[in-house]
C-alpha positions, 0 to 999 in steps of 0.5 A: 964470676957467679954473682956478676955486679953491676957497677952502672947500678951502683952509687960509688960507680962514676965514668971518667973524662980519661980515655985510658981508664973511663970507669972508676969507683969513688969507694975505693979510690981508683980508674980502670979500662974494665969494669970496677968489679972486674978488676975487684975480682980479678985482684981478690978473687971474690966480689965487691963488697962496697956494692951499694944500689943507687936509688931508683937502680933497677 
């Protein structure tokens, strides 16, 4: 994956208080054991396009 993103930057990303799927993204409605992105990547095929950077993300 070229362009890696970083879903701790971004403002749809949240943890979740399920040990099966900690990680979830608010945009697109869903939990998973891997990273948001990675799982957007690995169903498209391309990266995530509802990447938003939270303010005051470095």
């Amino acid at each position: 994956m070229a362009n890696r993103i970083d879903c701790f930057k971004c403002r749809h990303f949240f943890i979740t208080w399920d040990r099966k799927f900690p990680y979830g993204c608010k945009f697109m409605g869903f939990k998973s054991k891997a990273m948001p992105s990675q799982e957007v990547f690995k169903a498209s095929g391309s990266s995530c396009v509802s990447f938003k950077e939270k303010a005051g993300a470095r």
